[in-house]
C-alpha positions as CSV (number, residue, x, y, z in Angstrom):
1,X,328.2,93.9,52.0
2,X,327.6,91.2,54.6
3,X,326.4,88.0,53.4
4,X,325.0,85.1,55.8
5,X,324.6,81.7,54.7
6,X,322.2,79.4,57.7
7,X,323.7,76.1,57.2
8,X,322.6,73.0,58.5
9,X,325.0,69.8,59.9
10,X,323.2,66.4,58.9
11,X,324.1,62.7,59.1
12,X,326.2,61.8,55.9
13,X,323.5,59.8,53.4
14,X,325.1,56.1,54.0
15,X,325.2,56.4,58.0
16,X,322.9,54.0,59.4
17,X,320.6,55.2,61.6
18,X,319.8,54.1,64.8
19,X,316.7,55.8,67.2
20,X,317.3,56.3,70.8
21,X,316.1,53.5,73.5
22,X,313.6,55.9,74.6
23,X,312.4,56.8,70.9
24,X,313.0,60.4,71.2
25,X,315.9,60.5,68.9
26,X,318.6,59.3,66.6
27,X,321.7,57.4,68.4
28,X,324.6,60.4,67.2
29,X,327.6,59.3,68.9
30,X,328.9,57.0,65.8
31,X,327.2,59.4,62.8
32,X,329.5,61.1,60.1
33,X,328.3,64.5,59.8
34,X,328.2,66.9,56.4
35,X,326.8,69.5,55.3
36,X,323.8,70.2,54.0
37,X,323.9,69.0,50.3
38,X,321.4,72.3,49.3
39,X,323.2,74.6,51.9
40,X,326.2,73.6,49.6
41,X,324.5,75.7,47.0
42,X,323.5,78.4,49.2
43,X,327.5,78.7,50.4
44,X,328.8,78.2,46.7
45,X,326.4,81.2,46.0
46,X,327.7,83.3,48.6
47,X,330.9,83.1,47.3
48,X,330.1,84.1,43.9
49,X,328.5,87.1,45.4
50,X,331.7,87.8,47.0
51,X,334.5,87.0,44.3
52,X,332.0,90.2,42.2
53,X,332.2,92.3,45.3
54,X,335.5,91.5,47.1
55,X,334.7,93.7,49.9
56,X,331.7,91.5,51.1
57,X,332.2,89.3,54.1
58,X,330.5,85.4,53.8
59,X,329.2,84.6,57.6
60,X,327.9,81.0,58.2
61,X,326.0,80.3,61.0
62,X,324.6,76.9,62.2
63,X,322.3,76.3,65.7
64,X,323.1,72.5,66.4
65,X,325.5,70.5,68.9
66,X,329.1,71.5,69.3
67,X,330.8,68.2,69.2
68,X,331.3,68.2,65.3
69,X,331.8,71.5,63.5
70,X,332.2,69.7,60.3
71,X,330.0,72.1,58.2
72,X,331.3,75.4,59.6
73,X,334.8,74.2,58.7
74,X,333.5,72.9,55.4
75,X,331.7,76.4,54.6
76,X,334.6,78.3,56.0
77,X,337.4,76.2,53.7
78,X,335.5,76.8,51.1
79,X,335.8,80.5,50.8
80,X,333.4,82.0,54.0
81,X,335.4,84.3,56.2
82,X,334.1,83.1,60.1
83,X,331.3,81.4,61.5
84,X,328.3,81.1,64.1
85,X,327.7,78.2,66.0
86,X,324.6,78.3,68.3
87,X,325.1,75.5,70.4
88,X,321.7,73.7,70.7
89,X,319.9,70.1,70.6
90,X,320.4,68.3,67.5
91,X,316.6,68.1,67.7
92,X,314.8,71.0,68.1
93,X,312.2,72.8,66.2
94,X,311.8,74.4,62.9
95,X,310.4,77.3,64.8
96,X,312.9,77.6,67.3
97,X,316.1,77.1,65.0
98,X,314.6,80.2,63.0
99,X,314.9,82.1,65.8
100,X,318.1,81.4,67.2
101,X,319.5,82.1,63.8
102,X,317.3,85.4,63.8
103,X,319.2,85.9,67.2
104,X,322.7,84.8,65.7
105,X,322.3,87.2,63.1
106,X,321.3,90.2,65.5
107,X,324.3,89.2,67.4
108,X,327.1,89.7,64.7
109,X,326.4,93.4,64.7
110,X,326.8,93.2,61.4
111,X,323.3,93.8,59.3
112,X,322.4,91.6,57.1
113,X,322.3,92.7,52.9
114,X,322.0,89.1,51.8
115,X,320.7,85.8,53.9
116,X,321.1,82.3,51.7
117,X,319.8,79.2,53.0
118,X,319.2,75.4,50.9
119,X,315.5,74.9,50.6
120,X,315.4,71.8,52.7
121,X,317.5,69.6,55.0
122,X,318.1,66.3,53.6
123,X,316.8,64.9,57.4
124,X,313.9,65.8,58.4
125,X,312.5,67.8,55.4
126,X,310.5,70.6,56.8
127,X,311.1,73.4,54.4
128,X,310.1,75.8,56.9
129,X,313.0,77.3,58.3
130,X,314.2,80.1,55.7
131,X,310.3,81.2,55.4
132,X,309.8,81.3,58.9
133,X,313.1,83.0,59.6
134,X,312.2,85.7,56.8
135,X,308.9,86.4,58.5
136,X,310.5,87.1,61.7
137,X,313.2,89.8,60.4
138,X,310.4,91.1,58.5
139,X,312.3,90.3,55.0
140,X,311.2,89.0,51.3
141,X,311.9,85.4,50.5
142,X,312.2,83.4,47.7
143,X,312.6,79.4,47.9
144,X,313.9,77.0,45.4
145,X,316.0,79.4,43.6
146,X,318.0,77.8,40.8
147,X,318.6,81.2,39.2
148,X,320.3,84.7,40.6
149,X,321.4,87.4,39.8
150,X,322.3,90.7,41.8
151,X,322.3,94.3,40.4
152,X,322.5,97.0,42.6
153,X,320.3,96.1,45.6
154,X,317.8,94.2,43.6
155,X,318.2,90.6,43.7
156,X,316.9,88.6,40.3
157,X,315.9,84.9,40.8
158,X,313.9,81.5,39.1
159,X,312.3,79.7,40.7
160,X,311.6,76.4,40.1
161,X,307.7,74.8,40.2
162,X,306.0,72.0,39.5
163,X,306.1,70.8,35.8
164,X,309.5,72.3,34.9
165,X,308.1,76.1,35.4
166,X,310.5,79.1,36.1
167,X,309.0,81.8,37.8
168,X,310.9,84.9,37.8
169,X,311.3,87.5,41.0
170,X,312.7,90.9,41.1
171,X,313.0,91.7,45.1
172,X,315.2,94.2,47.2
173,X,317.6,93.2,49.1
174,X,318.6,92.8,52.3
175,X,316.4,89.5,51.6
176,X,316.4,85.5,52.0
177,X,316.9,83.2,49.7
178,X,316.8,79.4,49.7
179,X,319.0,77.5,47.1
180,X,317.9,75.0,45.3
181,X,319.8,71.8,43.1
182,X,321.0,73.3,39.8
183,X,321.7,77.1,41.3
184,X,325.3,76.5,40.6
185,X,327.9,73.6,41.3
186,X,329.6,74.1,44.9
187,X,333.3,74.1,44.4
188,X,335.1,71.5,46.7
189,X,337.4,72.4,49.4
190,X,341.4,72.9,48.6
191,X,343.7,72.1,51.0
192,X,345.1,75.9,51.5
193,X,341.1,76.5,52.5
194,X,341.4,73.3,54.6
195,X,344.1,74.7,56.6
196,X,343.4,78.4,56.8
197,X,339.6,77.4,57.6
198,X,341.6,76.5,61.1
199,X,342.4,79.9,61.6
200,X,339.1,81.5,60.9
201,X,337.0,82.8,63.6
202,X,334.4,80.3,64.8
203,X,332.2,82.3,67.5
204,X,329.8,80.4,69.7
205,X,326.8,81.0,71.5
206,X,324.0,79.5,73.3
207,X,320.5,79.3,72.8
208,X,320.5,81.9,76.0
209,X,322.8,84.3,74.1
210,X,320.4,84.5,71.2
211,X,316.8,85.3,73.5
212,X,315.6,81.1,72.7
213,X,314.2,79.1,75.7
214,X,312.2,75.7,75.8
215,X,309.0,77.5,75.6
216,X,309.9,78.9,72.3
217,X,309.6,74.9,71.3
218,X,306.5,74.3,69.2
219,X,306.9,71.1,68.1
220,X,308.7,67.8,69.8
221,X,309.5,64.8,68.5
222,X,308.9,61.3,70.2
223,X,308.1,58.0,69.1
224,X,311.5,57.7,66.1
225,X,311.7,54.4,64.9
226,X,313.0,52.3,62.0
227,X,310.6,51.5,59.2
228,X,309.7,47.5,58.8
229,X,311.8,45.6,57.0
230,X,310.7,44.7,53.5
231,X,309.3,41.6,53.0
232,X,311.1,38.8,50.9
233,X,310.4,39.2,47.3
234,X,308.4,36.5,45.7
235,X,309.7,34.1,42.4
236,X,307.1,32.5,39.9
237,X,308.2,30.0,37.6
238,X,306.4,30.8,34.0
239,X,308.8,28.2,32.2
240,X,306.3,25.5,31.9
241,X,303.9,27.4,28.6
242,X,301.0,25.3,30.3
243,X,300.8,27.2,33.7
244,X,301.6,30.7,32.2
245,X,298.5,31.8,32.2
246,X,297.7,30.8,35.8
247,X,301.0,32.4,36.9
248,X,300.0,35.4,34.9
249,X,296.9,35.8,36.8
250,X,298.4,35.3,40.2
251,X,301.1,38.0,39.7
252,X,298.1,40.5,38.4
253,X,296.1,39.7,41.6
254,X,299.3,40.2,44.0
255,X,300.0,43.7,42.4
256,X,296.3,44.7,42.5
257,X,295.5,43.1,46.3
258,X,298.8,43.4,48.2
259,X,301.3,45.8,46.1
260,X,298.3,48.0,45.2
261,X,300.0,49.3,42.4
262,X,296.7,48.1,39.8
């Protein structure tokens, strides 16, 4: 049974963000990277899979820049056996990251039975990737899954909808699913992983290897920039009983004319 889990690397959540001079970016040469916090899910599940069927092998693959491999060592001390790294631009595309890991896949010579992904990355928020990438290898998908279960070659999941809704899916596998919060809680790295996670094989490619070229782009970015700074809060003094009711009134007509919130 071969099991691939599409992880992404993002900056860690108190890294402070700087955009490019030229706006078409984010500065990256001082960022702590992680992993994915819902690809976290998608690996924990993986493994699962695996510890039912020890026969199964637990492939992560990754397109992004090879100067930190931080969440194919992660993945891999965790419990996955080797690794894909695609390297690529930091910045590209939903569209095109789909099908270089499409291409990765088709490159392991290994066919797919299971392909886990999170539901989102905690960056740029598309949610696109694991449908697009399910369209391309012609596959059913299910996203934000916090429920599985696998008998035989039919996968079970919930899914989770607005209002606190399950849905429930019965689909055949080989299929993709993206993990959502609550699927399961991702077991944390001991240092015997740490250390044989060093020794497991880390193949790379590049977007060449994998059939991707700039014209496969269908979306670039431009124009990053910080958001304005909050403006300083404002203090009303409601001590004095006689003014109250005037301060009262000025608060209620700040909230409705500049907060908008009434």
């Amino acid at each position: 049974m071969n099991i691939f889990v599409c992880v992404k690397q993002v900056p860690d959540t108190e890294t402070k963000i700087t955009p490019t001079s030229d706006g078409s970016f984010i500065e990256t040469a001082s960022i702590k990277w992680i992993m994915n916090p819902y690809d976290e899910f998608a690996v924990e599940q993986a493994l699962l899979v695996k510890q039912a069927n020890p026969a199964a092998n637990v492939t992560v693959v990754r397109v992004g820049s090879t100067k930190d491999t931080e969440a194919l060592r992660t993945a891999m001390a965790m419990g996955a056996d080797d690794a894909i790294l695609v390297e690529a631009p930091d910045n590209l595309d939903s569209y095109s990251i789909a099908k270089a890991l499409k291409g990765a896949i088709g490159k392991s010579g290994k066919t797919p039975d299971l392909i886990l992904t999170g539901k989102q990355a905690i960056d740029d928020d598309a949610l696109q990737v694991p449908q697009i990438l399910a369209e391309m290898l012609k596959l059913p998908s299910v996203s934000v899954i916090v429920g599985f279960e696998l008998q035989g070659n039919t996968a079970k999941v919930k899914r989770e909808v607005e209002g606190g809704a399950l849905e429930v899916y019965e689909l055949a596998t080989p299929c993709v699913l993206a993990a959502n919060k609550g699927l399961n809680t991702p077991r944390y790295a001991s240092l015997p992983g740490i250390m044989k996670a060093k020794k497991k094989p880390l193949t790379q490619l590049s977007l060449a290897d994998v059939g991707v070229s700039d014209a496969d782009r269908r979306v670039k970015y431009s124009g990053f920039k910080l958001p304005p700074e909050k403006p300083p809060g404002k203090k009303f003094d409601a001590t004095d009983a006689a003014k109250q009711r005037e301060v009262v009134a000025q608060v209620v007509g700040l909230l409705r004319t500049e907060a908008k919130v009434i």
